[in-house]
C-alpha positions as CSV (number, residue, x, y, z in Angstrom):
1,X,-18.0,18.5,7.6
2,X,-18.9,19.8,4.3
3,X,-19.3,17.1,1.5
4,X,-18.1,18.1,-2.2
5,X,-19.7,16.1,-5.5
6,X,-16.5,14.6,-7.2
7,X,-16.9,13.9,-10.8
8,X,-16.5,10.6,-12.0
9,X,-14.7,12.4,-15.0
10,X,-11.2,11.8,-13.4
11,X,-8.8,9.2,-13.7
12,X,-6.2,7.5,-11.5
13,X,-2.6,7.9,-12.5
14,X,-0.4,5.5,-10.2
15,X,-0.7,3.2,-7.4
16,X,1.7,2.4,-4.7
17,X,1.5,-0.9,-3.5
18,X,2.4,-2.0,0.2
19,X,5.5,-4.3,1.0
20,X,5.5,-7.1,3.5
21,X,9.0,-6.5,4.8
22,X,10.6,-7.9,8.0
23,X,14.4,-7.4,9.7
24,X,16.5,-9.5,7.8
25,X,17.9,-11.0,11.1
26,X,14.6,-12.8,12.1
27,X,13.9,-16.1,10.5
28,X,11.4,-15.8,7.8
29,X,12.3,-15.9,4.5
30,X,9.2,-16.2,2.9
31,X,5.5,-15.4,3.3
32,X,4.1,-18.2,4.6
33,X,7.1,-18.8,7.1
34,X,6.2,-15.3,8.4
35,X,1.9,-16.4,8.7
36,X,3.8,-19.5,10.6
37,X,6.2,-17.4,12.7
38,X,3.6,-15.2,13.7
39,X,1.1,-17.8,14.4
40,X,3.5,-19.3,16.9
41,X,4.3,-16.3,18.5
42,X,1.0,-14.4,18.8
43,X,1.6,-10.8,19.7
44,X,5.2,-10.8,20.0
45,X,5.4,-9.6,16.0
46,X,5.4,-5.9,16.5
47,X,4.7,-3.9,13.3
48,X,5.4,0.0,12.7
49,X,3.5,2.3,10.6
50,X,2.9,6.1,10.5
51,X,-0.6,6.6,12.7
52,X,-4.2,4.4,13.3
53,X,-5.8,4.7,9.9
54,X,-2.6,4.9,7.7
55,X,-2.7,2.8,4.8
56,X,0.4,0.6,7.0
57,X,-2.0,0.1,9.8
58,X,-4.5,-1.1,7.4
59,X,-2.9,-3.2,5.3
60,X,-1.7,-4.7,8.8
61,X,-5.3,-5.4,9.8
62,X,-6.4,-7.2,6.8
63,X,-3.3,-9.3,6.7
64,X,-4.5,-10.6,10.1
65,X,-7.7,-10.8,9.2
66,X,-7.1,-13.2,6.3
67,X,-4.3,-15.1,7.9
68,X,-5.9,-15.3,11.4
69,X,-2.6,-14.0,12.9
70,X,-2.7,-11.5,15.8
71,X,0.6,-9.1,15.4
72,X,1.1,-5.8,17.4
73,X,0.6,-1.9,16.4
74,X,3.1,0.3,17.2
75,X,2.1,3.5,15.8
76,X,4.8,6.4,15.1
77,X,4.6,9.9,14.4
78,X,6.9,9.6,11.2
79,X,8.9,6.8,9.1
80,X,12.0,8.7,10.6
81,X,11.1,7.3,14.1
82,X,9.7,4.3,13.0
83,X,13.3,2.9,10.8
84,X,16.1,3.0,14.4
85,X,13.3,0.6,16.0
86,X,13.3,-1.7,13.1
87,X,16.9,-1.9,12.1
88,X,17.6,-2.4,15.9
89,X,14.9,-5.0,15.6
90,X,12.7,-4.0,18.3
91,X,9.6,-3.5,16.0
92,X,11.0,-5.8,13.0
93,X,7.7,-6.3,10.6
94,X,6.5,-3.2,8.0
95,X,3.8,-3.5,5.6
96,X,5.0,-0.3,4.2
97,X,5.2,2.1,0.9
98,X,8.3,1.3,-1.0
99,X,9.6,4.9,-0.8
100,X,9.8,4.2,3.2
101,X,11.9,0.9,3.1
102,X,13.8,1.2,0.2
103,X,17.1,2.0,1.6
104,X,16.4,-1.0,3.9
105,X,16.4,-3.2,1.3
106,X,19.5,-2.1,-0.2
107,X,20.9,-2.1,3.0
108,X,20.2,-5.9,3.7
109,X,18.6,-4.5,6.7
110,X,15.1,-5.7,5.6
111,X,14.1,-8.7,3.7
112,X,10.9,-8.1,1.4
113,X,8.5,-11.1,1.8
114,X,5.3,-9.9,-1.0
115,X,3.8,-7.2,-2.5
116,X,0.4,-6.1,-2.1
117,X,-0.4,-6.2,-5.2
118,X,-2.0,-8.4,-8.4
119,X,1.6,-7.5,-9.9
120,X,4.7,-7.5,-9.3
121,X,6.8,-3.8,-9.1
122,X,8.8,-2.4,-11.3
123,X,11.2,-1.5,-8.6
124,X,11.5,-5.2,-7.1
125,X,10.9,-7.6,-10.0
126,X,12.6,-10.8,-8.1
127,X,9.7,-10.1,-5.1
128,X,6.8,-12.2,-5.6
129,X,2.9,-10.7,-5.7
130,X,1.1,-12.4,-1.5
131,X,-0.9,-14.3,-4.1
132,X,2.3,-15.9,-5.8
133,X,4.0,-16.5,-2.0
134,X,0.3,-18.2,-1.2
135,X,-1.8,-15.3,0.3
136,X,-4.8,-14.9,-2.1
137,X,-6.8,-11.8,-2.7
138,X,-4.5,-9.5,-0.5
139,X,-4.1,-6.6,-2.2
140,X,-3.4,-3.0,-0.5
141,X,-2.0,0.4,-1.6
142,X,-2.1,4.0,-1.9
143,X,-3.6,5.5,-5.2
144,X,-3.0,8.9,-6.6
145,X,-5.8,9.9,-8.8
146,X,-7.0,13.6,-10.3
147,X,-10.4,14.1,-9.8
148,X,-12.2,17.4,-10.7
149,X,-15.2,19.1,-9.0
150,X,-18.9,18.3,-10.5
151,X,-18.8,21.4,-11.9
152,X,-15.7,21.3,-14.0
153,X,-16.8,21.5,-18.0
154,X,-16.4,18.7,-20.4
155,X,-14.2,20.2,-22.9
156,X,-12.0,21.1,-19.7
157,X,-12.0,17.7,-18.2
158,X,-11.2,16.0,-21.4
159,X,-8.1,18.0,-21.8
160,X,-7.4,17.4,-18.8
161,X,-8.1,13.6,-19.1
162,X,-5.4,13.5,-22.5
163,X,-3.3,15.3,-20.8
164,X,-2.4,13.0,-18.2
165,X,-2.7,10.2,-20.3
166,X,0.0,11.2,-22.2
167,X,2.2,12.0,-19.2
168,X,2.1,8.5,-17.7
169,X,2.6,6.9,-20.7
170,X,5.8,9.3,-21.7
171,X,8.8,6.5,-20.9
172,X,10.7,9.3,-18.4
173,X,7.5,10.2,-16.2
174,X,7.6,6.5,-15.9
175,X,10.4,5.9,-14.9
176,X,10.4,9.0,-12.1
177,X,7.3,7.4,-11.1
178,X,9.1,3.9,-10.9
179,X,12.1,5.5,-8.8
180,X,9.5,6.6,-6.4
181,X,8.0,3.3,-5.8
182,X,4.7,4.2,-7.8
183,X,3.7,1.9,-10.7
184,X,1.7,4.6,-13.0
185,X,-1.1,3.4,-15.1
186,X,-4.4,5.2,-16.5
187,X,-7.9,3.9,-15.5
188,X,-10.3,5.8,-17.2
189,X,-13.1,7.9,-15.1
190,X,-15.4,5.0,-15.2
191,X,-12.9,2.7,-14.0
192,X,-11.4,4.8,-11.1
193,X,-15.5,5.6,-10.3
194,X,-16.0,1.5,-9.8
195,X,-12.6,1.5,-8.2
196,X,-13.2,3.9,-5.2
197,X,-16.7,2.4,-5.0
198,X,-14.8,-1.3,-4.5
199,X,-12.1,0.6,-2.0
200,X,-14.9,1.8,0.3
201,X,-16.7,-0.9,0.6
202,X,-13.5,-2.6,1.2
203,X,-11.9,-1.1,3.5
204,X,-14.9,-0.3,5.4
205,X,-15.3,-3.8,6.1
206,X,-11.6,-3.8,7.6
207,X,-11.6,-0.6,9.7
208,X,-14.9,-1.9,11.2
209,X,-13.7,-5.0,12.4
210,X,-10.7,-3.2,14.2
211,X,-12.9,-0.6,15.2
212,X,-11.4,2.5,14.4
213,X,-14.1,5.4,14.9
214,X,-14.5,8.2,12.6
215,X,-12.7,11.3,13.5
């Protein structure tokens, strides 16, 4: 595998959090009645997601790591497979991106129980944060960032650096972004640099304990 030097002049533009969801039909209408639920019925809880490794299979893991739960993977090839299976109820839990569950929600097929995330979304403001519903430090979510090769000029990454600045913050790049299930925000190159830095480590710590081995 060939390793390329990233700047740490880039930035991160949006984030998409992860949704606890669950088929509306099953009993739990909050957080911790779902922690309870699944603690009473270990390994009965099947959860989909889109492959080992996908941001829904770890955001799975480190929910049962910090609950102490023990729920069951059922990996798919593609949301499309994954959505008869949990409207029929047969795999009834998602920890998923929005953009995958969003007509479930509108539906009333799927209740949303948190978001991973130290705020709430834009696109589900009644939906409380897992630390609001009681689950402390869970956070999970996909992050779109631009980074540029080490070798990318100043002048050129500063331009690019305003650039995108000043697309997040125009109101209607926002508000695509929202409609996508993306919260857009700017961290500057020093803050995405400590950010990826805090992810690795992170997440490191989770695929080890559920073993995943590098492809």
């Amino acid at each position: 595998m060939i390793r390329r030097r990233i700047s740490s002049r880039s930035a991160l533009f949006a984030t998409l959090p992860n949704v606890i969801v669950i088929n509306s039909r099953l009993p739990p209408k909050s957080l911790n009645e779902l922690i309870d639920y699944a603690k009473a019925h270990p390994r009965e809880l099947n959860y989909g997601t889109v492959g080992v490794g996908s941001s829904q299979h770890l955001a799975a893991a480190y929910f049962e790591q910090l609950t102490g739960t023990e729920i069951t993977h059922v990996p798919y090839r593609n949301i499309a497979a994954y959505t008869p299976d949990f409207i029929a109820g047969q795999v009834p839990l998602g920890f998923q991106l929005l953009p995958n569950v969003i007509s479930l929600i509108k539906s009333g097929d799927a209740r949303p129980l948190a978001v991973a995330s130290d705020k709430r979304m834009t696109a589900l403001p009644d939906v409380p944060t897992a630390a609001e519903a009681g689950l402390k430090n869970y956070e999970s979510a996909a992050w779109l960032a631009l980074l540029a090769p080490a070798s990318t000029g100043k002048a050129v990454l500063d331009r690019l650096y305003a650039a995108m600045a000043e697309a997040v913050n125009d109101p209607k790049v926002r508000a695509l972004f929202v409609e996508q299930g993306a919260e857009p925000m700017v961290m500057d190159p020093q803050g995405l640099k400590d950010f990826m830095t805090s992810e690795t480590t992170k997440w490191a710590a989770v695929i080890k304990k559920i073993g995943i081995e590098p492809m």
